[in-house]
PDB file with SEQRES, HELIX, SHEET and CRYST1 records, atoms N, CA, C and O in Angstrom:
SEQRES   1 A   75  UNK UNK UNK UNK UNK UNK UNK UNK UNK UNK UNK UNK UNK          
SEQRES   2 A   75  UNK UNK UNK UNK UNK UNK UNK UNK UNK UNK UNK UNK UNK          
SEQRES   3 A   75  UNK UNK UNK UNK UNK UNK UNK UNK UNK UNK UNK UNK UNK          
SEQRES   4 A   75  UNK UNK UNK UNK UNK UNK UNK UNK UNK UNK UNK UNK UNK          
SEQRES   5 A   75  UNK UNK UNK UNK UNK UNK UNK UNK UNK UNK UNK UNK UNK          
SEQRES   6 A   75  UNK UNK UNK UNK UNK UNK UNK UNK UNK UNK                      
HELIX    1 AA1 UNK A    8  UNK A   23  1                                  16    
HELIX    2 AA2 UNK A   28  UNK A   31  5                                   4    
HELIX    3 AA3 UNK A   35  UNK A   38  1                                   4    
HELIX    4 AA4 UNK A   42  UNK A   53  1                                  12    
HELIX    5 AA5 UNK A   57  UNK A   62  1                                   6    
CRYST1    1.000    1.000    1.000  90.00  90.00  90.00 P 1           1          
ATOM      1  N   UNK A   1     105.334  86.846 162.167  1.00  0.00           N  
ATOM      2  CA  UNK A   1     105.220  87.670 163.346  1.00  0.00           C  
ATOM      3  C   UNK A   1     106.572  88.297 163.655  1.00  0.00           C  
ATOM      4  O   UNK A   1     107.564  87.571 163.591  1.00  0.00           O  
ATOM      5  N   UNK A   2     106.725  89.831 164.049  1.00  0.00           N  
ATOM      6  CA  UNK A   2     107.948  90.188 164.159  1.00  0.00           C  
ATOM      7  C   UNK A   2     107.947  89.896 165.810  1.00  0.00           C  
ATOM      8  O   UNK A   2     107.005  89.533 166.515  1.00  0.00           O  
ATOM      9  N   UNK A   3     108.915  90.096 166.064  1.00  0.00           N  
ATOM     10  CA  UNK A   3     109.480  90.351 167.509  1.00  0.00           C  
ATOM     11  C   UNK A   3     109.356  91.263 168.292  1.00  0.00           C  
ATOM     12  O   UNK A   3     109.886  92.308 167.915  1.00  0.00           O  
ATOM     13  N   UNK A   4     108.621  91.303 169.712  1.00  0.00           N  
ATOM     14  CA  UNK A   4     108.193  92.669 170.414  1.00  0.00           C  
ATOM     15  C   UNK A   4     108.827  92.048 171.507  1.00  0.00           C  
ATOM     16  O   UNK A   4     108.195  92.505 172.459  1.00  0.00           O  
ATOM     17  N   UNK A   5     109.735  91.244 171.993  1.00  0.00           N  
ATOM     18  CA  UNK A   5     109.977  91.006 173.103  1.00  0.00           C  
ATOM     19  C   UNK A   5     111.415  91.073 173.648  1.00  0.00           C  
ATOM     20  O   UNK A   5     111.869  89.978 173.980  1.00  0.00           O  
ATOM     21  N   UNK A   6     112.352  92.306 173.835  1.00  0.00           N  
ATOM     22  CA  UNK A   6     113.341  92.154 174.090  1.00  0.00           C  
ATOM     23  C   UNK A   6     114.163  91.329 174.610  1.00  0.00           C  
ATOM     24  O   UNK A   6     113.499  90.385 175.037  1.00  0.00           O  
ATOM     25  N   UNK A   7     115.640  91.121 174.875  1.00  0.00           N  
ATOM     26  CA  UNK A   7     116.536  90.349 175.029  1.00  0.00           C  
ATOM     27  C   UNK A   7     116.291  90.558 177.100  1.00  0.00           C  
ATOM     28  O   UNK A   7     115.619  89.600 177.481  1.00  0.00           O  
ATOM     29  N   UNK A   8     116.459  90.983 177.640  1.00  0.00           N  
ATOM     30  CA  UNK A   8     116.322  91.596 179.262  1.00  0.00           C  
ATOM     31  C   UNK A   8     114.629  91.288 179.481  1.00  0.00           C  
ATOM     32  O   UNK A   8     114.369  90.598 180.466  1.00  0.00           O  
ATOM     33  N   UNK A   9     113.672  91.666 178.789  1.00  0.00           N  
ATOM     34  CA  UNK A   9     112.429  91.219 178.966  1.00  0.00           C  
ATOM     35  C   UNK A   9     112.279  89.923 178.386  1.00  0.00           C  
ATOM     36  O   UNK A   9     111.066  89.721 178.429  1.00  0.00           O  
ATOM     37  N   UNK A  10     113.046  88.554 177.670  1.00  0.00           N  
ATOM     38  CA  UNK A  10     112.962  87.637 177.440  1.00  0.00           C  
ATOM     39  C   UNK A  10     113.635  86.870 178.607  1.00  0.00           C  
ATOM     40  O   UNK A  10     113.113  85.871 179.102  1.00  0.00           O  
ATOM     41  N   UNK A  11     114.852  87.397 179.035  1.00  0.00           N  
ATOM     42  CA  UNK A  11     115.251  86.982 180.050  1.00  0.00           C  
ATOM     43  C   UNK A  11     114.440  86.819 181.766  1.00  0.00           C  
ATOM     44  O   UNK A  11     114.168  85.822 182.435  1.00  0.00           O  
ATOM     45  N   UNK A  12     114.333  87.654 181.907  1.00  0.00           N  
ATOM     46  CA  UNK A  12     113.440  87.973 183.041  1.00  0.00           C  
ATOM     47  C   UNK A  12     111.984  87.174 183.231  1.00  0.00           C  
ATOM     48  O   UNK A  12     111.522  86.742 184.287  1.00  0.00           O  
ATOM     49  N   UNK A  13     111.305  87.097 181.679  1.00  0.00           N  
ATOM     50  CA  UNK A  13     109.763  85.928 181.041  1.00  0.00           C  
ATOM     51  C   UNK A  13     110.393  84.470 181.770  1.00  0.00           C  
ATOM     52  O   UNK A  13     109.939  83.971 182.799  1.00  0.00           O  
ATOM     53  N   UNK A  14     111.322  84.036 181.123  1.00  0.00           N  
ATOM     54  CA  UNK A  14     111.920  82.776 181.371  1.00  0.00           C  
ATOM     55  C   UNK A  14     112.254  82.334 182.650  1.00  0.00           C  
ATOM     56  O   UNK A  14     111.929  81.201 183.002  1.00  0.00           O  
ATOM     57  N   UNK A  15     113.177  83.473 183.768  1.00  0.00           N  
ATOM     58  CA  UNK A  15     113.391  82.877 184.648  1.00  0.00           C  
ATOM     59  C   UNK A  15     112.312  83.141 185.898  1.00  0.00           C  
ATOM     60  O   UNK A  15     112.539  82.689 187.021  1.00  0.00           O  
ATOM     61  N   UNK A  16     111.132  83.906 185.594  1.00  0.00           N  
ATOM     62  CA  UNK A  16     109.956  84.109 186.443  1.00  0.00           C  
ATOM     63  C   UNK A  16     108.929  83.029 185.922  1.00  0.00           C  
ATOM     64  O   UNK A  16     108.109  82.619 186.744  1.00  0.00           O  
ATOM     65  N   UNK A  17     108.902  82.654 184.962  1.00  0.00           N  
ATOM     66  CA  UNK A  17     107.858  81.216 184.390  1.00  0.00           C  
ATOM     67  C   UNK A  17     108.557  80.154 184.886  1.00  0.00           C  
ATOM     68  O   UNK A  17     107.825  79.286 185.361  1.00  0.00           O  
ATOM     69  N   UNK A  18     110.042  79.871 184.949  1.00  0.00           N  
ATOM     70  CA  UNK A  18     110.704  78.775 185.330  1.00  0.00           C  
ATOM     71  C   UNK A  18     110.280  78.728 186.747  1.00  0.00           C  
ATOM     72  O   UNK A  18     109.631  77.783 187.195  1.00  0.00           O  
ATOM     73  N   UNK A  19     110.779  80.116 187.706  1.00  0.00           N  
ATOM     74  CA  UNK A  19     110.154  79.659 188.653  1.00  0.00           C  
ATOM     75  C   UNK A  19     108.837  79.436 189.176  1.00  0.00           C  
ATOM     76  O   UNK A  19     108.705  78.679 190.137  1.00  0.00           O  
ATOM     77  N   UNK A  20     107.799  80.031 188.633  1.00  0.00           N  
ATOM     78  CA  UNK A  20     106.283  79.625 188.738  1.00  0.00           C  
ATOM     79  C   UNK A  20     106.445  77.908 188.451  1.00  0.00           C  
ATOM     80  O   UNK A  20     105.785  77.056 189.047  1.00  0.00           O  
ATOM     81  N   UNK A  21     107.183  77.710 187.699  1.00  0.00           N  
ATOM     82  CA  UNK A  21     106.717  75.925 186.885  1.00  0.00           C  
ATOM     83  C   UNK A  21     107.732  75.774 187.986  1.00  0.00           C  
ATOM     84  O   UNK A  21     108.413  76.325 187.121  1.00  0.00           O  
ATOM     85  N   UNK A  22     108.489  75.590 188.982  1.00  0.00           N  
ATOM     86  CA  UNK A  22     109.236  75.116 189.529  1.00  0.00           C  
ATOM     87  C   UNK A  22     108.723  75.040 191.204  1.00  0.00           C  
ATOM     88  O   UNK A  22     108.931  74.095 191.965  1.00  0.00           O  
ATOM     89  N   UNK A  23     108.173  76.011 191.447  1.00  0.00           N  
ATOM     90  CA  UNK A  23     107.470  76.118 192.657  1.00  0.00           C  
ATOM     91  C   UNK A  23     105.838  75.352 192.374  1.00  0.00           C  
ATOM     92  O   UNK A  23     105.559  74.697 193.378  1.00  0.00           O  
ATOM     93  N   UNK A  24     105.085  75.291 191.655  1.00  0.00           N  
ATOM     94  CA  UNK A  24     104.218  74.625 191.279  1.00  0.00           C  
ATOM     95  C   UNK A  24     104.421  73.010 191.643  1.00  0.00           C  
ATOM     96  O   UNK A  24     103.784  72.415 192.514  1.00  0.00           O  
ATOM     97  N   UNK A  25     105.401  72.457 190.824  1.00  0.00           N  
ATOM     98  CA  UNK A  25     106.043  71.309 191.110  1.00  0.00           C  
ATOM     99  C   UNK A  25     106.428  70.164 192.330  1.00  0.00           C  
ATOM    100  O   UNK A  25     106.311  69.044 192.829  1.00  0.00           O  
ATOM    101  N   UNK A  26     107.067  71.709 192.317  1.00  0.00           N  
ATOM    102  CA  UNK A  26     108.078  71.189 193.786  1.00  0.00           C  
ATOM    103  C   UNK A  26     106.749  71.358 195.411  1.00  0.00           C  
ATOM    104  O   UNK A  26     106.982  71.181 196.606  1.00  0.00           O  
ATOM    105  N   UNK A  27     105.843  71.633 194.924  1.00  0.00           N  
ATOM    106  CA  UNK A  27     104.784  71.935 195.597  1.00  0.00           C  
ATOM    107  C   UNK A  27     104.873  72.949 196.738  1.00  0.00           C  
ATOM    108  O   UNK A  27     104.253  72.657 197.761  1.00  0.00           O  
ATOM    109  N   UNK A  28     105.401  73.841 196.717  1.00  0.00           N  
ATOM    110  CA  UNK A  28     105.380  74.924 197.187  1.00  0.00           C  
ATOM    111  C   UNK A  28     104.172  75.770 197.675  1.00  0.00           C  
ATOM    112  O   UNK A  28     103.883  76.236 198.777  1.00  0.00           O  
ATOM    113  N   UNK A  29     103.479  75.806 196.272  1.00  0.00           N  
ATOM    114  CA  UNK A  29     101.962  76.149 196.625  1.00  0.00           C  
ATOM    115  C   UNK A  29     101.094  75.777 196.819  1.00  0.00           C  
ATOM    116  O   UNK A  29     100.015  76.177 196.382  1.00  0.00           O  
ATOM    117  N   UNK A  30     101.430  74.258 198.052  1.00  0.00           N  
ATOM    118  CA  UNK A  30     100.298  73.238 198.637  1.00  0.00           C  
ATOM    119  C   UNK A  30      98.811  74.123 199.253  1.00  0.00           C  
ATOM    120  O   UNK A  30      97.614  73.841 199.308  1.00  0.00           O  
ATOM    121  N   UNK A  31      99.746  75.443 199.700  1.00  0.00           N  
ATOM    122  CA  UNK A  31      98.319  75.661 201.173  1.00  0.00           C  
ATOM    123  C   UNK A  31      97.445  76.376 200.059  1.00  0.00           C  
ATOM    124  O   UNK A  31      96.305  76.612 200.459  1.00  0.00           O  
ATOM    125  N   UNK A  32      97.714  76.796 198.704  1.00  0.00           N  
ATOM    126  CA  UNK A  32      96.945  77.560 198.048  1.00  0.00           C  
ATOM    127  C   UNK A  32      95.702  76.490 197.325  1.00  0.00           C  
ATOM    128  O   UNK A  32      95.792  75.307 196.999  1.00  0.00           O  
ATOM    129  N   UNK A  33      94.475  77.508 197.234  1.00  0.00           N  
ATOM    130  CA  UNK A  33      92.871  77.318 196.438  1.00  0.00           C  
ATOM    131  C   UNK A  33      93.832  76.085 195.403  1.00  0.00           C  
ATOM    132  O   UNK A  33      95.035  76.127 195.146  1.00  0.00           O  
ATOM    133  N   UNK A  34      92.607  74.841 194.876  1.00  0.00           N  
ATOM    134  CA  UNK A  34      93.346  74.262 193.282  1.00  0.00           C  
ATOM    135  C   UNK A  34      93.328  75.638 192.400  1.00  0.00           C  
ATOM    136  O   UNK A  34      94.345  75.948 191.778  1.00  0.00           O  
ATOM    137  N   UNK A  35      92.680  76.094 192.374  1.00  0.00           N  
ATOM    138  CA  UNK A  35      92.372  76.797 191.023  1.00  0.00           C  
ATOM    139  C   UNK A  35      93.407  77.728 190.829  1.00  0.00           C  
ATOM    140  O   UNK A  35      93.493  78.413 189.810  1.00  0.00           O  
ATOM    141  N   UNK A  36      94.317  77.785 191.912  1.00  0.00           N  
ATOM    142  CA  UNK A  36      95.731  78.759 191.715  1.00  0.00           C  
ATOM    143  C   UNK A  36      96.648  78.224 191.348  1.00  0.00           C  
ATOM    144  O   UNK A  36      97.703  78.858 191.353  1.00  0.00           O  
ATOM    145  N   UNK A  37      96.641  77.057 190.949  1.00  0.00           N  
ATOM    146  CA  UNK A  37      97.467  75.552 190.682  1.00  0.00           C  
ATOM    147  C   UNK A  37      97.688  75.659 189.330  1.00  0.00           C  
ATOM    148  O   UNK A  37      98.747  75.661 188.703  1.00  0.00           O  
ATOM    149  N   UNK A  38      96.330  75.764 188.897  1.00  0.00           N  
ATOM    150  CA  UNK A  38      96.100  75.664 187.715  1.00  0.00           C  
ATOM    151  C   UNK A  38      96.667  76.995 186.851  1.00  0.00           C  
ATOM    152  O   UNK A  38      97.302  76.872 185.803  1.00  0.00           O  
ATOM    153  N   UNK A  39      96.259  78.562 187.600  1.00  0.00           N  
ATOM    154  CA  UNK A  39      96.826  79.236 187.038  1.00  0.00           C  
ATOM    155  C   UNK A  39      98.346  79.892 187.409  1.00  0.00           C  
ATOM    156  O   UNK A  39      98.793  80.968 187.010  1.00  0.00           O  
ATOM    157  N   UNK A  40      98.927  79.007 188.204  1.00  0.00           N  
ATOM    158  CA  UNK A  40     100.496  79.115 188.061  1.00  0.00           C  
ATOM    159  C   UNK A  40     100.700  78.366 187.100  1.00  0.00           C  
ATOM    160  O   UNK A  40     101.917  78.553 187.101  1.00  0.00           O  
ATOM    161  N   UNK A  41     100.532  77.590 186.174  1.00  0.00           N  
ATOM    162  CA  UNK A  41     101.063  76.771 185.539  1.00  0.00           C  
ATOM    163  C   UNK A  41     100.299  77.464 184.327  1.00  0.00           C  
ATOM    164  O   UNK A  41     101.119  77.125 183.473  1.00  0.00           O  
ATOM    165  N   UNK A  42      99.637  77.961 183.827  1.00  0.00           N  
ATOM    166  CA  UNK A  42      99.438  78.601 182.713  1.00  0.00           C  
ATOM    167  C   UNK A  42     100.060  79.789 182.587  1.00  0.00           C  
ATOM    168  O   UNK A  42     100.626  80.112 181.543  1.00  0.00           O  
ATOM    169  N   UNK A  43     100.008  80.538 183.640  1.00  0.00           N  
ATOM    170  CA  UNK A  43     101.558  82.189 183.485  1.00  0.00           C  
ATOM    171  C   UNK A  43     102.846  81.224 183.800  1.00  0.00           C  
ATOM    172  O   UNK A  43     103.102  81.435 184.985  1.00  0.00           O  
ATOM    173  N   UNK A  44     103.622  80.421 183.368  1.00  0.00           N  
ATOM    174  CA  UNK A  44     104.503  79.627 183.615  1.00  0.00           C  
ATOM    175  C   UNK A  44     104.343  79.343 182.294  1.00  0.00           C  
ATOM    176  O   UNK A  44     104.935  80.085 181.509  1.00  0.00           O  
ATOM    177  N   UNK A  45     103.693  78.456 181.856  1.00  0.00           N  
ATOM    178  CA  UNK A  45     103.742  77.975 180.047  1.00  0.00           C  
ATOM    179  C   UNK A  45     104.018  79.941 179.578  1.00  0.00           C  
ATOM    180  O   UNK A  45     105.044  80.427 179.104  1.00  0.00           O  
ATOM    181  N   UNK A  46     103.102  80.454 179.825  1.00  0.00           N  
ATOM    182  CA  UNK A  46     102.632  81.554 179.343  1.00  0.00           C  
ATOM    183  C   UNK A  46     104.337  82.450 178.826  1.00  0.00           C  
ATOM    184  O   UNK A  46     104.801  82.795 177.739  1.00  0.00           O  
ATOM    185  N   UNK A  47     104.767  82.527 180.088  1.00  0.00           N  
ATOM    186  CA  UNK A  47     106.266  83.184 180.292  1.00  0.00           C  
ATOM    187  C   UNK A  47     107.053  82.502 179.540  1.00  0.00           C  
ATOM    188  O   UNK A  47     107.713  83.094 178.687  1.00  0.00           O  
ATOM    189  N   UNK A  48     107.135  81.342 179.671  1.00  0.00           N  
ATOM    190  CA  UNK A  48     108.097  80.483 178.724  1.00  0.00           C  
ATOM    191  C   UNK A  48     107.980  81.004 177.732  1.00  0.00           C  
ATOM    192  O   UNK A  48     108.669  81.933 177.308  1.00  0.00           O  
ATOM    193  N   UNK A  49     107.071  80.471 177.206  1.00  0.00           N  
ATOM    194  CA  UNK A  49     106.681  80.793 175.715  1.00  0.00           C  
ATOM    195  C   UNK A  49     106.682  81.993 174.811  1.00  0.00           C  
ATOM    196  O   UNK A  49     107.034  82.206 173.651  1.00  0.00           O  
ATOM    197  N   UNK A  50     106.190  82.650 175.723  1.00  0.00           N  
ATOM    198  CA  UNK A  50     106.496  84.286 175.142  1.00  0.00           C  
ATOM    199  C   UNK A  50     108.241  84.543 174.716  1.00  0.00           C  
ATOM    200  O   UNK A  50     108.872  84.958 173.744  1.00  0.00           O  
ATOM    201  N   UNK A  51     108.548  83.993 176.151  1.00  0.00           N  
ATOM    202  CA  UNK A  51     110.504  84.068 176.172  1.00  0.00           C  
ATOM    203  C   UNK A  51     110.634  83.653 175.079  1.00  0.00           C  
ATOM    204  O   UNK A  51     111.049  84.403 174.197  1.00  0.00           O  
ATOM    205  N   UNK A  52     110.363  82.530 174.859  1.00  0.00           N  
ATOM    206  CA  UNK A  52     111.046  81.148 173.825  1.00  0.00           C  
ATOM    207  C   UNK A  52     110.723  81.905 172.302  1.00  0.00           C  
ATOM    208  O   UNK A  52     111.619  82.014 171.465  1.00  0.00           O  
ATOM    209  N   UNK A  53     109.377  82.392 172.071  1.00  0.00           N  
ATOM    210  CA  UNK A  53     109.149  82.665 170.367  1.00  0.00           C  
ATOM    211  C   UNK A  53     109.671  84.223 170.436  1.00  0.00           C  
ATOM    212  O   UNK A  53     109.810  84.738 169.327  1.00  0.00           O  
ATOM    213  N   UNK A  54     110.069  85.284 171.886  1.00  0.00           N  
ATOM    214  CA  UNK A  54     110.129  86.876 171.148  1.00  0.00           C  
ATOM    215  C   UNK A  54     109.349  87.701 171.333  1.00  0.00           C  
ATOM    216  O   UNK A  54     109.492  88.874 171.678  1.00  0.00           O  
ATOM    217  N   UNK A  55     107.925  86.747 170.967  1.00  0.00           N  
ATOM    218  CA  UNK A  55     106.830  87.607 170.315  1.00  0.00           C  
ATOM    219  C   UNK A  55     105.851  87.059 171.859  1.00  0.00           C  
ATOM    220  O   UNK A  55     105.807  86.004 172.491  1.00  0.00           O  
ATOM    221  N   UNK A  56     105.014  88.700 172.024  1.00  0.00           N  
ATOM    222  CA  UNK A  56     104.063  88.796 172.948  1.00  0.00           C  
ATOM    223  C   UNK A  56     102.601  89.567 172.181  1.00  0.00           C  
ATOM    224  O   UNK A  56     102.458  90.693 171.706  1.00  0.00           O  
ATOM    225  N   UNK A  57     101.428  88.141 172.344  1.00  0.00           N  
ATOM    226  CA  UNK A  57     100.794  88.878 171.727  1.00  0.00           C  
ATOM    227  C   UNK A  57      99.754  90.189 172.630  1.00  0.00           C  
ATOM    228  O   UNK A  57      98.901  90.933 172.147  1.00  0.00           O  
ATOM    229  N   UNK A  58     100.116  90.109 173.704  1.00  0.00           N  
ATOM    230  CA  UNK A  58      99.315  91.232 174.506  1.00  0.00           C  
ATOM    231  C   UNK A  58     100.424  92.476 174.080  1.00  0.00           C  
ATOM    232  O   UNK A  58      99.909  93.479 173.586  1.00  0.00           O  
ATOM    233  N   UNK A  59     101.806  92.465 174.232  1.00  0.00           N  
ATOM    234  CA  UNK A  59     102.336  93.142 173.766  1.00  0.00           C  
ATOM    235  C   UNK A  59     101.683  94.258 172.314  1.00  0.00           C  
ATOM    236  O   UNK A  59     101.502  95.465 172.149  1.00  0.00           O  
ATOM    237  N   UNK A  60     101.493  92.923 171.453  1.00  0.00           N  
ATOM    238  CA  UNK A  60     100.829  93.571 170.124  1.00  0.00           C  
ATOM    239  C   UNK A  60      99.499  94.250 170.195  1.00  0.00           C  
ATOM    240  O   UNK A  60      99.268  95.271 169.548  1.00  0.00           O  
ATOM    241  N   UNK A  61      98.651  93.698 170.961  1.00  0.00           N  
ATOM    242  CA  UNK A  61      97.587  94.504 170.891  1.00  0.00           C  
ATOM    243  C   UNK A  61      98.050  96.282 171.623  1.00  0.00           C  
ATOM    244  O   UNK A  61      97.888  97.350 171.034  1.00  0.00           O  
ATOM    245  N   UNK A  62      98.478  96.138 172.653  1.00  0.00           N  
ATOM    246  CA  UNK A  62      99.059  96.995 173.407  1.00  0.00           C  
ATOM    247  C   UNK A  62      99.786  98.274 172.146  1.00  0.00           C  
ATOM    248  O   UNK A  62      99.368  99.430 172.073  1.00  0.00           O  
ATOM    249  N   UNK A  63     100.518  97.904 171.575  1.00  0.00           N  
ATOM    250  CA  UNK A  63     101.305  98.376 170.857  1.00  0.00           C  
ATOM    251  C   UNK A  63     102.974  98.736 171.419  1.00  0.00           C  
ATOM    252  O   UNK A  63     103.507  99.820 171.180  1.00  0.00           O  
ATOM    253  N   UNK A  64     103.538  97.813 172.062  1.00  0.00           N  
ATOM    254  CA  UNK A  64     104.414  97.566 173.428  1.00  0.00           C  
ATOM    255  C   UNK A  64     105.361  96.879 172.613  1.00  0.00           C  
ATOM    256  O   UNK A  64     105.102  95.943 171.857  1.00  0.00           O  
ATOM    257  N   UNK A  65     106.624  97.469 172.841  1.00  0.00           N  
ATOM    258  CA  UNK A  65     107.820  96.706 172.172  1.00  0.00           C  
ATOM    259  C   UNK A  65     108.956  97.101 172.589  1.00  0.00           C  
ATOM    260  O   UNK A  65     109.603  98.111 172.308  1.00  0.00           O  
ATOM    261  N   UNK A  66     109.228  95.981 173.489  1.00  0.00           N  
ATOM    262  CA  UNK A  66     110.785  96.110 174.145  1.00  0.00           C  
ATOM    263  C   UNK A  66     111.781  95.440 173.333  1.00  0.00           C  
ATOM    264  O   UNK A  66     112.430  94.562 173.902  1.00  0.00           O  
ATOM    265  N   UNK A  67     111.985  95.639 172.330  1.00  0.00           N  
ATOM    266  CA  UNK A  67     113.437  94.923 171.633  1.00  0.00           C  
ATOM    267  C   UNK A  67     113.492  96.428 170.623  1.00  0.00           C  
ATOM    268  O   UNK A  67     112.634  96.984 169.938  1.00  0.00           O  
ATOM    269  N   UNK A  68     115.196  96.800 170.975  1.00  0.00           N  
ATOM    270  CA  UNK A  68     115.588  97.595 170.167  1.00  0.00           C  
ATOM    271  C   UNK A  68     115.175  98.321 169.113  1.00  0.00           C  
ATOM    272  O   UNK A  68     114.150  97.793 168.683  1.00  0.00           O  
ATOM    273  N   UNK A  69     115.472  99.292 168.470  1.00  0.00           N  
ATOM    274  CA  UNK A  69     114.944  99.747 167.386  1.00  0.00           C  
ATOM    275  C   UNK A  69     115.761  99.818 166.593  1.00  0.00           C  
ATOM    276  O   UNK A  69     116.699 100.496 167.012  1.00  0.00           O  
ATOM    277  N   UNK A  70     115.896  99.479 165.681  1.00  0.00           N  
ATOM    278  CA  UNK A  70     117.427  99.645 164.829  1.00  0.00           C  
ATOM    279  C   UNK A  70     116.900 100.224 163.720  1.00  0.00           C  
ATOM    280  O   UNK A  70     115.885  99.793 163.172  1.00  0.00           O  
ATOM    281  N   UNK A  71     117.826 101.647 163.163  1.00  0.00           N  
ATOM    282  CA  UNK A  71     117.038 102.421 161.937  1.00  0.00           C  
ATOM    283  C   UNK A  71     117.929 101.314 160.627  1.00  0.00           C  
ATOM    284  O   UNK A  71     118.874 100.533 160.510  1.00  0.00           O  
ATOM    285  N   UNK A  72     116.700 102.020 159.779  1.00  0.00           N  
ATOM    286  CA  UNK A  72     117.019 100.962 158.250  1.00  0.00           C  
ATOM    287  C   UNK A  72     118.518 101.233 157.438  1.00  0.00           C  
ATOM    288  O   UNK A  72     119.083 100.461 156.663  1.00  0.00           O  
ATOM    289  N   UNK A  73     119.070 102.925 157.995  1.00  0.00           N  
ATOM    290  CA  UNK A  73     120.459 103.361 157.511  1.00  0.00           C  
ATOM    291  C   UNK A  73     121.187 102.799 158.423  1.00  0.00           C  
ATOM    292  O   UNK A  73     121.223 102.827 159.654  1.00  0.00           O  
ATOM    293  N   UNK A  74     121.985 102.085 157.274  1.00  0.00           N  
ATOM    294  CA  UNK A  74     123.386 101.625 157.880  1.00  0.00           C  
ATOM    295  C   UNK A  74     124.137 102.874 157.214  1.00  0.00           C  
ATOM    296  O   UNK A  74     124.071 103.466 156.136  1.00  0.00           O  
ATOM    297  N   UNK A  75     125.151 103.016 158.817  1.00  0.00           N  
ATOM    298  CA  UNK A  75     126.296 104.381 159.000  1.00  0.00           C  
ATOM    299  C   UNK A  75     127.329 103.817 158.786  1.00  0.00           C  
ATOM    300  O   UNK A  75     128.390 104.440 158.820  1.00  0.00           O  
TER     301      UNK A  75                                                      
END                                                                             
């Protein structure tokens, strides 16, 4: 799998999933439905993860790619 997930959009995945998994936790989102419980903590894995491997596969279907383009000539 190549990489569609830039360095600024990896950054940004990570520290918005950290805080979903951190407010989740720390129970923040007591007064909310369970079932919002559940899906803070899956866009939280979700964000991580994307951060962590690069690669986004909604990105791919999309055809969406925030990491650089670098041409094949070296100048």
């Amino acid at each position: 799998m190549s990489r569609n997930v830039g360095s600024s959009d990896r950054i940004t995945r990570a520290l918005v999933g950290g805080g979903f998994a951190m407010a989740e936790l720390a129970g923040f989102l007591g007064g909310i439905e369970q079932y919002f419980h559940f899906f803070a903590i899956v866009v939280a894995v979700w964000l991580v993860g994307t951060s962590a491997s690069g690669n986004c596969p909604a990105y791919s279907v999309m055809g969406i790619s925030t990491c650089p383009h670098f041409s094949d000539e070296q100048e």
